[in-house]
Biopython code that builds the backbone (N, CA, C, O; Angstrom):
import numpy as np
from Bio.PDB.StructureBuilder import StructureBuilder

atoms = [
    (1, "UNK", "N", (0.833, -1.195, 0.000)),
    (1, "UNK", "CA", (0.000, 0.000, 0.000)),
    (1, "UNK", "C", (0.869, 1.247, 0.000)),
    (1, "UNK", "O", (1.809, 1.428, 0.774)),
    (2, "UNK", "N", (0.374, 2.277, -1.153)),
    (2, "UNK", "CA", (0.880, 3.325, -0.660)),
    (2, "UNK", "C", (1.172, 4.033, 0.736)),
    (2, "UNK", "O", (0.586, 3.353, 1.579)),
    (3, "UNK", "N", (1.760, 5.001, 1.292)),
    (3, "UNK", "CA", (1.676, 5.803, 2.423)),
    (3, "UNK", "C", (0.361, 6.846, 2.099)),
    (3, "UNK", "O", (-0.107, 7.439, 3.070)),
    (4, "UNK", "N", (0.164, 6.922, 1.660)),
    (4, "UNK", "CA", (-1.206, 8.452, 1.367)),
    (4, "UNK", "C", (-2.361, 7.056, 1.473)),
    (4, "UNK", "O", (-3.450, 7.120, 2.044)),
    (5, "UNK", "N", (-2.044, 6.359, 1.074)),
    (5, "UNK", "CA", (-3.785, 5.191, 1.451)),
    (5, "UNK", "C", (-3.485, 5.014, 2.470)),
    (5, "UNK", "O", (-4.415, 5.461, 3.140)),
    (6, "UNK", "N", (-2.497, 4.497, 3.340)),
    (6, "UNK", "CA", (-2.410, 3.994, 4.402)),
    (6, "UNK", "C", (-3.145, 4.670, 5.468)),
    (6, "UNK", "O", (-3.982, 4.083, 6.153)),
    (7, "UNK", "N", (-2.712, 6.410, 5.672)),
    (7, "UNK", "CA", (-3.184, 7.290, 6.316)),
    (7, "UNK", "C", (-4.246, 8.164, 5.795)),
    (7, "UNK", "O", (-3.851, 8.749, 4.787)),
    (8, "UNK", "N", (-5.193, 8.398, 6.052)),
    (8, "UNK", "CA", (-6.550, 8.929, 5.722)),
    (8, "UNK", "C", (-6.541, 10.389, 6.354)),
    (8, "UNK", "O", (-6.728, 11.386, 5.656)),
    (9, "UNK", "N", (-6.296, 10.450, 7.825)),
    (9, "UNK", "CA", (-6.314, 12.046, 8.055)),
    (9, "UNK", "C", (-5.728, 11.797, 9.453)),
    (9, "UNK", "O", (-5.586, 10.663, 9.909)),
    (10, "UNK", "N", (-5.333, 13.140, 10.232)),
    (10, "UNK", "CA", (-4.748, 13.169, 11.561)),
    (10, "UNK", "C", (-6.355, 13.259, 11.923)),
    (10, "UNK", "O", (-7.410, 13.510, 11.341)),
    (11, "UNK", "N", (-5.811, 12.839, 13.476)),
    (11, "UNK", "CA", (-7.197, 13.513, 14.009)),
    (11, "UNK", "C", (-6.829, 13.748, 15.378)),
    (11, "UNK", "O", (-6.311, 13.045, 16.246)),
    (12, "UNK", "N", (-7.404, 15.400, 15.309)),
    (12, "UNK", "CA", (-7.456, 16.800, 16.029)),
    (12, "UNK", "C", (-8.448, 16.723, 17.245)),
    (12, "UNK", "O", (-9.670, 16.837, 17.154)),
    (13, "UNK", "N", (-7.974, 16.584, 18.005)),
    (13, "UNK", "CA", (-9.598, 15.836, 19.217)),
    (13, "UNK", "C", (-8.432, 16.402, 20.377)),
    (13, "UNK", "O", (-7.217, 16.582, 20.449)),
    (14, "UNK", "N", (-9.772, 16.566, 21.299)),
    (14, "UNK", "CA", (-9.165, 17.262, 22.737)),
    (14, "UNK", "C", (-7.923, 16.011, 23.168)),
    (14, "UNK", "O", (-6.713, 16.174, 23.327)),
    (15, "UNK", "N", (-8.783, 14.693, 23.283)),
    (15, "UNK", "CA", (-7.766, 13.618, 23.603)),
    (15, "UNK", "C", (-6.566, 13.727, 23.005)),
    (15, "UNK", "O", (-5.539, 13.693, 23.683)),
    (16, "UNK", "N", (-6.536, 13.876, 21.628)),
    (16, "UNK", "CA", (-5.022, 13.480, 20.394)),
    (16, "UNK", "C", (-4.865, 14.427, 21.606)),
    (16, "UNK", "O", (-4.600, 13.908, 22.691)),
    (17, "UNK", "N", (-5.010, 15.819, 21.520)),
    (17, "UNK", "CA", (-3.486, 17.128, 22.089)),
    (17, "UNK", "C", (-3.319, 16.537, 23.081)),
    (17, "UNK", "O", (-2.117, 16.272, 23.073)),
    (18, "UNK", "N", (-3.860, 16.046, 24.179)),
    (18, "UNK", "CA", (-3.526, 15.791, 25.035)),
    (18, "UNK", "C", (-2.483, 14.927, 25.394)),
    (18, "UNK", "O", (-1.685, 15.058, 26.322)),
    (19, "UNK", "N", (-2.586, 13.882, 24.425)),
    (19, "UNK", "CA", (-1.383, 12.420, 24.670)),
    (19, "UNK", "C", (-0.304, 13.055, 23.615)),
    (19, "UNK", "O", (0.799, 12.509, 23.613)),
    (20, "UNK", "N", (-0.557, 14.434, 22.489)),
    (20, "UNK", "CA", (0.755, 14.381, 22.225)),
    (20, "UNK", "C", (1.580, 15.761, 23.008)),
    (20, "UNK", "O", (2.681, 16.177, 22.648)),
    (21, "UNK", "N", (0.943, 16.207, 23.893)),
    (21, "UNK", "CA", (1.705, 17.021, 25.155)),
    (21, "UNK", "C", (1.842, 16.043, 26.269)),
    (21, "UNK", "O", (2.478, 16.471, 27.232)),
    (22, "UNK", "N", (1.400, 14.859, 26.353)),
    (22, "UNK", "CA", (2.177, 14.203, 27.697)),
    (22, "UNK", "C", (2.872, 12.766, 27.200)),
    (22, "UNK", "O", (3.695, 12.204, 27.923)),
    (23, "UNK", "N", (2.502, 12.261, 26.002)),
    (23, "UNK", "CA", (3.528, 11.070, 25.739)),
    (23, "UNK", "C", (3.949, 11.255, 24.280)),
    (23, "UNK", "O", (4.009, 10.349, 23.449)),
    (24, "UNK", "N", (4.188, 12.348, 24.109)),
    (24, "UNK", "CA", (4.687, 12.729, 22.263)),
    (24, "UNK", "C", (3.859, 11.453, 21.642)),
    (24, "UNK", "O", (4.536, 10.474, 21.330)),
    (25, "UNK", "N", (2.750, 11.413, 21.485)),
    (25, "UNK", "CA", (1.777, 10.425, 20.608)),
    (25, "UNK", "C", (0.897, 10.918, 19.727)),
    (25, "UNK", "O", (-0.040, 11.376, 20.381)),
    (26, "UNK", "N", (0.728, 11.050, 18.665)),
    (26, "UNK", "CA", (0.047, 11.619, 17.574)),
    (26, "UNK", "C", (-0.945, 10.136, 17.045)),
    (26, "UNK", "O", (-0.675, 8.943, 16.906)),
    (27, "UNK", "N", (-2.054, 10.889, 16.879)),
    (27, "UNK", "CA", (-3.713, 10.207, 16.404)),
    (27, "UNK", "C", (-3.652, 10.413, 14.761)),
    (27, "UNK", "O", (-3.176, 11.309, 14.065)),
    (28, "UNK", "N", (-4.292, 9.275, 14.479)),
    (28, "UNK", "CA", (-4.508, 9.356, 12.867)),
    (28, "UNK", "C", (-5.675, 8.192, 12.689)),
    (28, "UNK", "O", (-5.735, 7.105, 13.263)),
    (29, "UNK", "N", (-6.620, 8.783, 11.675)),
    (29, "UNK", "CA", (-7.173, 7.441, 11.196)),
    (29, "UNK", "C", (-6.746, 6.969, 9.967)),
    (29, "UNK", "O", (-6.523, 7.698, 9.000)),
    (30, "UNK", "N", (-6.608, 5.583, 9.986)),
    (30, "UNK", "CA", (-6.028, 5.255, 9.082)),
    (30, "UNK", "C", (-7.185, 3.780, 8.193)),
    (30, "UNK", "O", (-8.397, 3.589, 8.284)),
    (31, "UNK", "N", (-6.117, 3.024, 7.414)),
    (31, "UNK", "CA", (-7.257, 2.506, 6.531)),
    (31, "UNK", "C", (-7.341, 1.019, 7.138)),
    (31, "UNK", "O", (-6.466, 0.379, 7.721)),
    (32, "UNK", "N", (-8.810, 0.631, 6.785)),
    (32, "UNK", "CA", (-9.432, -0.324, 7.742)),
    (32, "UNK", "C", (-8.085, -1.563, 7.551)),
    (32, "UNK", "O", (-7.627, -2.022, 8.597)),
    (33, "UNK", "N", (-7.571, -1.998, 6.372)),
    (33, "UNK", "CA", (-6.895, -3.377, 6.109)),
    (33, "UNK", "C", (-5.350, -2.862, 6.141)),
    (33, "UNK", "O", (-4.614, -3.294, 5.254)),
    (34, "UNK", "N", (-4.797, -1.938, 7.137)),
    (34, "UNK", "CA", (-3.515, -1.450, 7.573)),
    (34, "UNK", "C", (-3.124, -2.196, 8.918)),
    (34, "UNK", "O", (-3.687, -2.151, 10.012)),
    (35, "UNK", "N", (-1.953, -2.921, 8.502)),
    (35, "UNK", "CA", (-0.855, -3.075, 9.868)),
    (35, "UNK", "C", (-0.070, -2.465, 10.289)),
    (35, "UNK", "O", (0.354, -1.498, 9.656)),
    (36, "UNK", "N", (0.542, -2.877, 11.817)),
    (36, "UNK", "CA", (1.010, -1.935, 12.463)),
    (36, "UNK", "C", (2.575, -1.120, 11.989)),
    (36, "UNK", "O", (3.163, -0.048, 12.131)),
    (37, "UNK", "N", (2.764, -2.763, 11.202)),
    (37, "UNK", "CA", (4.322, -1.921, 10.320)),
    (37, "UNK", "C", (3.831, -1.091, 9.411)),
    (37, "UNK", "O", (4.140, 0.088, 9.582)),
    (38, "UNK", "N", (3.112, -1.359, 8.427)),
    (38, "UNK", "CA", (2.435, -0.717, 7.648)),
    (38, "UNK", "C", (1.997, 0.694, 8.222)),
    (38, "UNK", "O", (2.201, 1.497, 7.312)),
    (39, "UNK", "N", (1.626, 1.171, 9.024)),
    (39, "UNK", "CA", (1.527, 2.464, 9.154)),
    (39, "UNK", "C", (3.013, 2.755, 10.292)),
    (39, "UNK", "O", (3.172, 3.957, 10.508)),
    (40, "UNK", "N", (3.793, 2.060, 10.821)),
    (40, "UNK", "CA", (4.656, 2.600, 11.513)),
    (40, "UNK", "C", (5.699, 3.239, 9.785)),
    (40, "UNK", "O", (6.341, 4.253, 9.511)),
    (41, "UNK", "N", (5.370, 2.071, 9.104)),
    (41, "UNK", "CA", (6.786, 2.515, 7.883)),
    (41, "UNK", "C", (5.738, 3.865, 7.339)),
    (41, "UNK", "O", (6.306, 4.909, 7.659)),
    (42, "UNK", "N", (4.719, 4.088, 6.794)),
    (42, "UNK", "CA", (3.974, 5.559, 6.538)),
    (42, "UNK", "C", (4.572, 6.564, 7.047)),
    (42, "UNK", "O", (5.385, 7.178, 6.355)),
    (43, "UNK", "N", (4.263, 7.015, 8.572)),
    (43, "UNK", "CA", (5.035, 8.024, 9.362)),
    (43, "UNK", "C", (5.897, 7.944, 9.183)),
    (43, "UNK", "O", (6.276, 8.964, 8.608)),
    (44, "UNK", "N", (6.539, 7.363, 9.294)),
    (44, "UNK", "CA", (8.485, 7.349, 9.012)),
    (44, "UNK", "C", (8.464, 8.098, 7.887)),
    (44, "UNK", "O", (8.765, 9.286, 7.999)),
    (45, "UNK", "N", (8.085, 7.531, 6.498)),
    (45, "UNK", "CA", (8.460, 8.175, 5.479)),
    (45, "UNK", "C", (7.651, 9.549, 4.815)),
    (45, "UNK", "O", (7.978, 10.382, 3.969)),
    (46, "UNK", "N", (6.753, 9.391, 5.426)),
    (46, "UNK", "CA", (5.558, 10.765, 5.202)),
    (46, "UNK", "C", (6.265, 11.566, 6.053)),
    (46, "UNK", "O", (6.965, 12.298, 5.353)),
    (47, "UNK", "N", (6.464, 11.835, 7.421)),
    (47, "UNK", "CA", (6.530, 12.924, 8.404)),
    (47, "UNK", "C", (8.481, 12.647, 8.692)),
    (47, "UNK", "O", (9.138, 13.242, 9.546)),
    (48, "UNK", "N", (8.884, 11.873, 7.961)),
    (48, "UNK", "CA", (10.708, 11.834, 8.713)),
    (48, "UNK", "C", (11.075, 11.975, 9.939)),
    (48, "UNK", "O", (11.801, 12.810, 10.480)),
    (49, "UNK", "N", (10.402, 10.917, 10.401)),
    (49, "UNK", "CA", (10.635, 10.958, 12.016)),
    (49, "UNK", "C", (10.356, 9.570, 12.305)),
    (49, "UNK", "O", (9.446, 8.969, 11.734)),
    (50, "UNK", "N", (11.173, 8.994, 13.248)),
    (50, "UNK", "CA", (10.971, 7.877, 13.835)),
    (50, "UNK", "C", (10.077, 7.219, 15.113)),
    (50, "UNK", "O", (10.104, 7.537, 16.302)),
    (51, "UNK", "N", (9.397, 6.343, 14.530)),
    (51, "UNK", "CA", (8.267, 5.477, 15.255)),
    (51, "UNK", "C", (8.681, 4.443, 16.474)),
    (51, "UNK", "O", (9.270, 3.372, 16.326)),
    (52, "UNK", "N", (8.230, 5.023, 17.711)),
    (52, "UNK", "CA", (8.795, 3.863, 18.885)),
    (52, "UNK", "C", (7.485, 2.692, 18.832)),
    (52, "UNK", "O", (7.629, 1.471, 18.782)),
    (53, "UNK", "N", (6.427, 3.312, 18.855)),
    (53, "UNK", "CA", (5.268, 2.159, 19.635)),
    (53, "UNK", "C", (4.178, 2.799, 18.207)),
    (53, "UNK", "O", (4.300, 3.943, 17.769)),
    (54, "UNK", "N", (3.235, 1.857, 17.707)),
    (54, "UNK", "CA", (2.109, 1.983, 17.203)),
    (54, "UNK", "C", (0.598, 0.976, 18.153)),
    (54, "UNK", "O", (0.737, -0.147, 18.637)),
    (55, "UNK", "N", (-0.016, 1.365, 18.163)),
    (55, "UNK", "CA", (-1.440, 1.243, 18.667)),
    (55, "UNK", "C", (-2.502, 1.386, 18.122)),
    (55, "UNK", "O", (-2.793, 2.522, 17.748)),
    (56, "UNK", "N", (-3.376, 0.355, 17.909)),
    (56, "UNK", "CA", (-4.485, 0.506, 17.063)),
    (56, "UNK", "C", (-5.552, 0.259, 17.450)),
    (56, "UNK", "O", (-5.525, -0.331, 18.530)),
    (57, "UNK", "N", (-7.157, 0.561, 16.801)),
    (57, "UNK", "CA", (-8.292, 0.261, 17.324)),
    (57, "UNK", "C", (-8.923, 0.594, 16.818)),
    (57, "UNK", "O", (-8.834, 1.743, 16.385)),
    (58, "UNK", "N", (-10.062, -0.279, 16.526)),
    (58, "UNK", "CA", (-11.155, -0.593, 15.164)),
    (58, "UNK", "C", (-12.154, 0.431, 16.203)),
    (58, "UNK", "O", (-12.186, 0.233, 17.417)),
    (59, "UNK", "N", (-12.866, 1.422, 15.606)),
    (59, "UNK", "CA", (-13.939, 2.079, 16.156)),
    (59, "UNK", "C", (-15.079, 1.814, 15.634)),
    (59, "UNK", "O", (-15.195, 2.143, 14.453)),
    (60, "UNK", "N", (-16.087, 1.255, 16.199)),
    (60, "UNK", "CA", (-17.394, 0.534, 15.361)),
    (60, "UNK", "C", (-18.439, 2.387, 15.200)),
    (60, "UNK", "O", (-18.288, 3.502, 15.698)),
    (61, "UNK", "N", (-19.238, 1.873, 14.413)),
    (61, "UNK", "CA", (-20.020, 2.625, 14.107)),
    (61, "UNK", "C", (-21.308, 3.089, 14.902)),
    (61, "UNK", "O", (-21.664, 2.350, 15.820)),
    (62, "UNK", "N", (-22.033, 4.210, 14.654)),
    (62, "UNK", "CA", (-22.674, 4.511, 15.947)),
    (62, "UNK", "C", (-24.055, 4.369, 15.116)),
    (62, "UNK", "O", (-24.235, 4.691, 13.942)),
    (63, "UNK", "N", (-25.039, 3.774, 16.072)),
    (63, "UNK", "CA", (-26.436, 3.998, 15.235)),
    (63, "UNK", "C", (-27.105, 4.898, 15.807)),
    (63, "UNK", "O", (-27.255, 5.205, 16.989)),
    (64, "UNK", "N", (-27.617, 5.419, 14.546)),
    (64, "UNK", "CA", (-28.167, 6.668, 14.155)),
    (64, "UNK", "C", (-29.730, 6.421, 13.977)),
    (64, "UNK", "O", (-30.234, 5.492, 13.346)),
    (65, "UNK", "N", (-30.450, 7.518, 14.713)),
    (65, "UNK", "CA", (-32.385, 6.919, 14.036)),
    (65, "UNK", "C", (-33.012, 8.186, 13.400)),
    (65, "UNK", "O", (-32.772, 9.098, 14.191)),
    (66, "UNK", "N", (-33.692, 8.658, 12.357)),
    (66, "UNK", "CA", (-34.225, 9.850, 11.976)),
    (66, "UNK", "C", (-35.663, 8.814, 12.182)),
    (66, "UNK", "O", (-35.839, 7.891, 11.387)),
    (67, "UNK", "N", (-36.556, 9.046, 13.209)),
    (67, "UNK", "CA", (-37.983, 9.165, 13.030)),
    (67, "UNK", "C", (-37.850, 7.196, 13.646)),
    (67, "UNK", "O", (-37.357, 6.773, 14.692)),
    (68, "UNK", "N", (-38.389, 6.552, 12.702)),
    (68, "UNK", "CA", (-38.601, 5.377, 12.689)),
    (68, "UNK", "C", (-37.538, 4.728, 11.561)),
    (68, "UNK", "O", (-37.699, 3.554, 11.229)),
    (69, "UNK", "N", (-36.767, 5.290, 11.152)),
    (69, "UNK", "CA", (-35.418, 4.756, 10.401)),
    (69, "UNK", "C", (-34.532, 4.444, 11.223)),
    (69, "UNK", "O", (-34.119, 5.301, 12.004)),
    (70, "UNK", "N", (-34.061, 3.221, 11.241)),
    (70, "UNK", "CA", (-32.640, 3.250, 11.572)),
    (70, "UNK", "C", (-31.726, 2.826, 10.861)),
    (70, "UNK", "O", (-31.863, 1.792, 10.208)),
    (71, "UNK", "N", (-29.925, 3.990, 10.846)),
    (71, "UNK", "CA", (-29.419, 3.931, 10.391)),
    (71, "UNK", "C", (-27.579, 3.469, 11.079)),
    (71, "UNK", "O", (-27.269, 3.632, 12.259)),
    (72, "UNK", "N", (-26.821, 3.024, 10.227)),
    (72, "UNK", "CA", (-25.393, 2.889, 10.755)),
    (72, "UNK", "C", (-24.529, 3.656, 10.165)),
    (72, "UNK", "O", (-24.208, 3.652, 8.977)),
    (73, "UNK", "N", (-24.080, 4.448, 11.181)),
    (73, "UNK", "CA", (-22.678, 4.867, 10.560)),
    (73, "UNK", "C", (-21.023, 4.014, 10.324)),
    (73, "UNK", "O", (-20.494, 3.275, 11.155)),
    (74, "UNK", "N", (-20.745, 4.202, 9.641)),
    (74, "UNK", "CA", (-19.572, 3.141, 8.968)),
    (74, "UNK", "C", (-18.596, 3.053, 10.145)),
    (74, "UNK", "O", (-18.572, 4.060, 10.852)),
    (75, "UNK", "N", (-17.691, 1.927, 10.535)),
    (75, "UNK", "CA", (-16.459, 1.922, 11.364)),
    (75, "UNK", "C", (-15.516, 2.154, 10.797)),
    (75, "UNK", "O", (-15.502, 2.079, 9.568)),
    (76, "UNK", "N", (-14.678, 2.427, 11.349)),
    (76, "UNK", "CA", (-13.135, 3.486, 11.175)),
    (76, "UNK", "C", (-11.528, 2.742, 12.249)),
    (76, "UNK", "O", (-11.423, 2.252, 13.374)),
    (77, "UNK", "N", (-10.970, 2.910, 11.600)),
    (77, "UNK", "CA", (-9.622, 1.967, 12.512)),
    (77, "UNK", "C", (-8.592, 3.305, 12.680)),
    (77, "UNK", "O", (-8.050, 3.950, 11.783)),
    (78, "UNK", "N", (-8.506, 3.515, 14.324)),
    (78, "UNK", "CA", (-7.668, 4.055, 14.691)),
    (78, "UNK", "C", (-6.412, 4.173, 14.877)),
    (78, "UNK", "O", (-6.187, 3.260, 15.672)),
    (79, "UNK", "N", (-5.172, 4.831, 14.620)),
    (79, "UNK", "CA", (-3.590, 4.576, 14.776)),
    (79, "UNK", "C", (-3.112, 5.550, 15.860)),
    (79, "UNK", "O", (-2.895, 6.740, 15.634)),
    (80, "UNK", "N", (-2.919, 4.777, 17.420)),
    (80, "UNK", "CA", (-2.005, 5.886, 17.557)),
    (80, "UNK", "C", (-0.466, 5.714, 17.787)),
    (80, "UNK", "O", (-0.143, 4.643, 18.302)),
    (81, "UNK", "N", (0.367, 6.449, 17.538)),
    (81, "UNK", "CA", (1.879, 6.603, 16.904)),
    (81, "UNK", "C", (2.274, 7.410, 18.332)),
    (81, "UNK", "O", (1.747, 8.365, 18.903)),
    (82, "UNK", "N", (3.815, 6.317, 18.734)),
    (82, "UNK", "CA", (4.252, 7.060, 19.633)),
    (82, "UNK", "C", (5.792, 7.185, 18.766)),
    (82, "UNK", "O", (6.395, 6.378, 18.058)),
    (83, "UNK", "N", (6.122, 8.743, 19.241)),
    (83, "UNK", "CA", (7.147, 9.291, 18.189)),
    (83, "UNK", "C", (8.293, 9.061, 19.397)),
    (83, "UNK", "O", (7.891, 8.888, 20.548)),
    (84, "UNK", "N", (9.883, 9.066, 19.069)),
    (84, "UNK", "CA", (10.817, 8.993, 19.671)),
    (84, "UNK", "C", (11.027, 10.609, 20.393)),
    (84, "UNK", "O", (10.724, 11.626, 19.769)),
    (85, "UNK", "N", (11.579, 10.633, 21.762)),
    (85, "UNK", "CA", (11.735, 11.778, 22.304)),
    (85, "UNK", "C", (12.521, 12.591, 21.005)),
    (85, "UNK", "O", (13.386, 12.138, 20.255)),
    (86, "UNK", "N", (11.907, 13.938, 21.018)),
    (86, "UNK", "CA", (12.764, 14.965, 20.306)),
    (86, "UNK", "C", (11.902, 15.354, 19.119)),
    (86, "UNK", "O", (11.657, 16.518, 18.803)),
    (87, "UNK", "N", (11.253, 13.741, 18.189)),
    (87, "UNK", "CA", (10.495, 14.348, 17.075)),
    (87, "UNK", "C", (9.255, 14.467, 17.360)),
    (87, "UNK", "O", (8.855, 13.641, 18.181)),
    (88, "UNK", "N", (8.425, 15.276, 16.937)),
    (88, "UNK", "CA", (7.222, 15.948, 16.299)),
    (88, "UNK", "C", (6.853, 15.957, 15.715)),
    (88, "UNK", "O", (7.653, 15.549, 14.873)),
    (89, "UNK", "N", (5.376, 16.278, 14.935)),
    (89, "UNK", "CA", (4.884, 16.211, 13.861)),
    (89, "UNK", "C", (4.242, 17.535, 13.989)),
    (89, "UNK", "O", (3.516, 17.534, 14.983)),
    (90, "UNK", "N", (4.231, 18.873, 13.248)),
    (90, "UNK", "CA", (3.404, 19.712, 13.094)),
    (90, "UNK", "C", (2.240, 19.848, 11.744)),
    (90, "UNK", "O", (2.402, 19.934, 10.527)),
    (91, "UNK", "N", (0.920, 19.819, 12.696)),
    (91, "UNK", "CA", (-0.621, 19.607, 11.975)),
    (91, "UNK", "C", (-0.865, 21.235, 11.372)),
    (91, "UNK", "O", (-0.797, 21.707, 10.238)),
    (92, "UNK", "N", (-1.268, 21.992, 13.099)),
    (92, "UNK", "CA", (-1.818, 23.278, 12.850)),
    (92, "UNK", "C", (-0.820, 24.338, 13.869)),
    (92, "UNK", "O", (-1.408, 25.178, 14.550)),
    (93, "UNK", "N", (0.022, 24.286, 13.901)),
    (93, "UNK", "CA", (0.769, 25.093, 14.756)),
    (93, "UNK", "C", (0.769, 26.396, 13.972)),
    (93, "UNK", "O", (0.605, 26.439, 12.753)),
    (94, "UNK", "N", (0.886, 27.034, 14.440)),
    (94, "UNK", "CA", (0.608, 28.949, 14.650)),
    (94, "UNK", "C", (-0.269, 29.019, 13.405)),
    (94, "UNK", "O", (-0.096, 29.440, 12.262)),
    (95, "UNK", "N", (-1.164, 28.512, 13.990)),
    (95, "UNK", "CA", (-2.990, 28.716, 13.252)),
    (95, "UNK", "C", (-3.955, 29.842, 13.708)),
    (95, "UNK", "O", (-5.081, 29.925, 13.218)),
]
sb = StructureBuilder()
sb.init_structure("model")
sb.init_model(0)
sb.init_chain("A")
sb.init_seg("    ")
for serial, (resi, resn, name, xyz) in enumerate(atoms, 1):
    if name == "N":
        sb.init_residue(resn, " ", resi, " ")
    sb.init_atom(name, np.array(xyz, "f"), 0.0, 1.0, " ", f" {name:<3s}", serial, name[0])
structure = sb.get_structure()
């Protein structure tokens, strides 16, 4: 797999800032049939920085009802990336 399929988007959530101001760990969703090398080698070569720990987790979908419909929203597989002391990844800095 490419690196641009692999990773789908960062994601910007009170939680992500939080774990990447106390354990340099950056959030991404990434694509449902991705392994953990598989997105550890992505970051590496997308952002040039080296990968200590990857972590993952399938997020199921939430059901949704308009009226007497019910509907599902799709599941999504989570990555989170712990970076080696020193590197960073900048998203939105001086936004």
């Amino acid at each position: 797999m490419n690196p641009s399929d692999v990773l789908k988007r960062p994601l910007i959530t009170e939680k992500a800032t939080l774990l990447k101001g106390t354990s340099n760990a950056v959030s991404f969703e990434v694509d449902r049939r991705a392994k953990k090398k598989q997105i550890q080698e992505a970051v590496e070569k997308m952002f040039k920085v080296k990968v200590v720990d990857v972590r993952t987790m399938n997020v199921t979908g939430k059901v949704k009802r308009r009226g007497r419909t019910v509907g599902l929203r799709p599941g999504w597989k989570k990555a989170v990336v712990t970076l080696k002391a020193g590197d960073k990844i900048e998203f939105f800095e001086g936004v």
